[in-house]
C-alpha positions in Angstrom: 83.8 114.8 91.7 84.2 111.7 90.5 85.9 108.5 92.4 87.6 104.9 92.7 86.6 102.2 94.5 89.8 103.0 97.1 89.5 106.7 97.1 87.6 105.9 100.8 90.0 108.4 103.1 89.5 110.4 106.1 89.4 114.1 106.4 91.1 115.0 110.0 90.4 118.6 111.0 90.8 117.8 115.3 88.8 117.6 116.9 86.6 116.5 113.9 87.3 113.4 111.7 85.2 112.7 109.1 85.5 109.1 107.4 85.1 109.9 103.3 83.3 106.9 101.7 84.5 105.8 98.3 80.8 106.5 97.1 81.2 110.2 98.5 79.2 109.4 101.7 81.0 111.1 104.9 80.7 109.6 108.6 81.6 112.1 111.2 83.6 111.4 114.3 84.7 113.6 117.2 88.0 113.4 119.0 88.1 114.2 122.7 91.5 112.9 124.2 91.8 109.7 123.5 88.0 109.1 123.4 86.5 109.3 119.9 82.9 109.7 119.3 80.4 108.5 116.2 77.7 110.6 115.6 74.5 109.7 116.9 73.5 107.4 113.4 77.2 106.3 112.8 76.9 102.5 113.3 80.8 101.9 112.6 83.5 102.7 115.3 87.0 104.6 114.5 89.9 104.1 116.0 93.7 105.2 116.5 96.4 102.5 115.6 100.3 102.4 115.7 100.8 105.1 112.6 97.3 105.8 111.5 93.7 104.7 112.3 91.3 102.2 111.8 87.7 102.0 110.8 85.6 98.5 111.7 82.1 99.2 109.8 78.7 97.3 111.0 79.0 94.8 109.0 82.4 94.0 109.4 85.1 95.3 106.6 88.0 96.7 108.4 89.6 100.0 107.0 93.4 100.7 107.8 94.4 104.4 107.1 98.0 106.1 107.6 98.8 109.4 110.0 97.6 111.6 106.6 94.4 109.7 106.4 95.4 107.5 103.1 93.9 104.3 103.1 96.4 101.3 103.8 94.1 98.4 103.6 90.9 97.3 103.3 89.5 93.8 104.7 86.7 91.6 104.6 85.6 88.1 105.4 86.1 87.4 101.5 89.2 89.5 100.7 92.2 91.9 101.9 93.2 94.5 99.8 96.2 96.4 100.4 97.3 99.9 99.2 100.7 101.6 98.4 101.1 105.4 97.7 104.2 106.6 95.2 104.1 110.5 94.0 100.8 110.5 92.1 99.9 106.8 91.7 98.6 104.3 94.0 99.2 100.7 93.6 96.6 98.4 95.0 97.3 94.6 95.6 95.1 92.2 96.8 96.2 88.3 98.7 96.9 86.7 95.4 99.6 89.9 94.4 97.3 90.6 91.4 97.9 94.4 91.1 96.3 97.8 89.9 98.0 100.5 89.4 96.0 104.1 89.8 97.2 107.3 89.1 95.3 110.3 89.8 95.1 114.1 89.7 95.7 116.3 92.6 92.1 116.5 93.6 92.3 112.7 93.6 90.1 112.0 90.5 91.6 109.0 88.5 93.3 109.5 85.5 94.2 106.2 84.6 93.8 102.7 85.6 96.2 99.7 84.6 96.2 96.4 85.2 96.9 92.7 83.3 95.4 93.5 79.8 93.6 96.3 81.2 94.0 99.8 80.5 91.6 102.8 81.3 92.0 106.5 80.8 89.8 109.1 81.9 89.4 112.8 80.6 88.5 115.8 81.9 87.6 119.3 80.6 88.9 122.4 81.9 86.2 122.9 84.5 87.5 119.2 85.9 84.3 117.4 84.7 84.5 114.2 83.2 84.3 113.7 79.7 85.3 110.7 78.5 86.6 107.3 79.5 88.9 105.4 77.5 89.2 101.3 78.3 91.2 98.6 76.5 90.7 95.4 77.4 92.4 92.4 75.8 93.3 95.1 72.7 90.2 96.1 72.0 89.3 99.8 72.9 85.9 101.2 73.5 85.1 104.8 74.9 82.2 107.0 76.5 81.1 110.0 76.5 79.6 112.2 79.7 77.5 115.3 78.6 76.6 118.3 81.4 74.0 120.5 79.6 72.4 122.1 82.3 73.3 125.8 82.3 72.3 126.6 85.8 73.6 123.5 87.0 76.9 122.5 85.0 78.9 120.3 87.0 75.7 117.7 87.3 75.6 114.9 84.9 73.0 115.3 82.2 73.5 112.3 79.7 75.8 109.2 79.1 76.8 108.4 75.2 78.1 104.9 75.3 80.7 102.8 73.3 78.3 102.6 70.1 77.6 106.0 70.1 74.1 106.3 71.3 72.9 108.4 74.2 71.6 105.9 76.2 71.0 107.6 79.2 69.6 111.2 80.2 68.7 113.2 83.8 67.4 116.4 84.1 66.9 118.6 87.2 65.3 121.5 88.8 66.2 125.0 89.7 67.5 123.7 93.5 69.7 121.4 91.6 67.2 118.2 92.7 67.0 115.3 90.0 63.4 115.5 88.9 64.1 112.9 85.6 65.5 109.9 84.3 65.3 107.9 81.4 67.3 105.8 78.6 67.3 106.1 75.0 64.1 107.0 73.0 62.6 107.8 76.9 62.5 104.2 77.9 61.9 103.4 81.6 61.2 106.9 82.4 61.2 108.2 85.8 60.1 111.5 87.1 60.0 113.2 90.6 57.5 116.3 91.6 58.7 117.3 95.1 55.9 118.8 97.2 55.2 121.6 99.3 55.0 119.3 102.4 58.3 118.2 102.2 57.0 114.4 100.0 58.2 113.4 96.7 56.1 111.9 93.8 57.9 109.6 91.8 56.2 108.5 88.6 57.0 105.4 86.5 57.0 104.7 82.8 53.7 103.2 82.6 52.3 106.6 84.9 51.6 105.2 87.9 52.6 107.4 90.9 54.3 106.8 94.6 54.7 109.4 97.3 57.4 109.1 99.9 56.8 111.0 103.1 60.4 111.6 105.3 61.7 112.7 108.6 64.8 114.3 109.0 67.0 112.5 111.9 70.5 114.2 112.7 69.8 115.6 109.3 69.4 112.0 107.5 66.2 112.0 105.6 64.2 108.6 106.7 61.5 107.3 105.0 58.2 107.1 107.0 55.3 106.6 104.3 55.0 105.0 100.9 51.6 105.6 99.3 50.5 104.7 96.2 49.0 101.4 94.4 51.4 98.4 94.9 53.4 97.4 92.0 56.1 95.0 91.3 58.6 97.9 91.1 56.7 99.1 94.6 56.0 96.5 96.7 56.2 98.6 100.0 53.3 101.1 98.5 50.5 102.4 101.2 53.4 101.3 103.8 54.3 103.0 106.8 57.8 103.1 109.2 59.3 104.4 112.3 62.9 104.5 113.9 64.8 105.4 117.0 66.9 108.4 117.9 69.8 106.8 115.8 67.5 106.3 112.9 67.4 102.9 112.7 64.1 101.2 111.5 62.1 100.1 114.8 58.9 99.4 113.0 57.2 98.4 109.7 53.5 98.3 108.8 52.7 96.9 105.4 49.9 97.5 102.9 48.3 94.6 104.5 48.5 95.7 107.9 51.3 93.3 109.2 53.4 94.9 111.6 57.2 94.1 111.7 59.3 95.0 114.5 63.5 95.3 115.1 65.6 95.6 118.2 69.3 96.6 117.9 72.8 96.1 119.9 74.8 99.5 121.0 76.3 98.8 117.6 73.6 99.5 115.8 73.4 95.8 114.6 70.0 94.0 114.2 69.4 91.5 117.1 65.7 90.3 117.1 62.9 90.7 114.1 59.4 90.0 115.3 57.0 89.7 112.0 53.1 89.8 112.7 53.6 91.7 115.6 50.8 92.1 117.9 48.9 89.5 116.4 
């Protein structure tokens, strides 16, 4: 399903609220009285507000939604945006009044963006799959094309043709529906993934040298504990190893040289103290 930067919402099913990132990541809250409860690695805090809710996130952007869940506004130390709902289209204002208008399909997908010289359009097939995006900017137009070739799999992405008509960007995956290749035209900066029986991955680069990530599941987030393989300047944390509390935040870091880096955190979750060369 594909978003907008202000699609960020929140799904209320009481006594569950889950907070619905605009990337697609979910942060799950529980709702007992007036109490409301993040799950164990939620670092943010939800609360209820006169007509709606708010969301304060660890580092800091606030997050205003309405009783339906809608986001309202959106604010940072650098900006404010705020956000208006008519029928299908949502018009989105930030603290200059330059505007964007959004209008979007029932499943919230975008269909079109305008703003000041801008226009964007974006197309979908019948199984609601992106297809195509349309922008004009300043009078010129341009377009791209989004290809989904894999029979087994056909609502993930395969390949991006862009505005000059050249496929310039390809994945492939395997039979669980896991991304095991990428690469860009002609099979530049190829980059393939073997996932192992133990549960590690095996990434290889384009010039065929090889990583291997070893995880832990916490609260069902994947962390990474291990990173083996020969350093590299697109690896620099190769034959490295990590640990983490019962939240999941990193507590420890041991590099390929051996230097050991430790973190301490507030009940927020926030860093408070890094001690590098620890134990030395």
């Amino acid at each position: 399903m594909w978003r907008h930067g202000y699609s960020t919402r929140l799904r209320i099913t009481a006594p569950a609220v889950a907070l619905v990132h605009a990337d697609g990541r979910e942060s799950f809250f529980t709702l007992s009285g007036t109490t409301i409860t993040p799950s164990p690695t939620e670092r943010g805090s939800l609360a209820r507000q006169e007509g709606g809710w708010v969301y304060r996130s660890a580092n800091n952007e606030v997050f205003h939604f309405d009783s339906e869940g809608r986001l309202t506004r959106r604010e940072s130390a650098v900006e404010r945006i705020d956000l208006s709902y008519l029928n299908d289209k949502i018009q989105v204002t930030d603290e200059f009044g330059n505007q964007l208008e959004i209008s979007v399909r029932p499943d919230g997908q975008p269909l079109t963006l305008s703003g000041p010289l801008l226009q964007v359009t974006y197309t979908y097939d019948e199984e609601n799959r992106l297809v195509a995006l349309s922008r004009t900017l300043g009078g010129q137009s341009e377009s791209r094309q989004y290809h989904y070739e894999d029979a087994t799999h056909p609502r993930l992405l395969t390949g991006i043709t862009d505005e000059r008509g050249v496929r310039y960007a390809s994945w492939s995956y395997d039979a669980q529906g896991r991304a095991i290749s990428s690469e860009h035209a002609g099979g530049a900066d190829r980059v393939s993934i073997d996932y192992n029986a133990d549960g590690s991955s095996t990434v290889t680069n384009a010039l065929g040298k090889q990583t291997t990530y070893r995880f832990q599941s916490i609260h069902g987030l994947k962390r990474i504990i291990a990173v083996e393989g020969e350093p590299s300047a697109n690896c620099p944390s190769s034959n490295s190893t990590f640990t983490y509390d019962a939240r999941g935040l990193l507590t420890s870091k041991i590099d390929n040289k051996g230097n050991r880096t430790t973190y301490s955190y507030n009940a927020r979750g926030l860093e408070i103290s890094r001690t590098e060369a620890a134990g030395t």
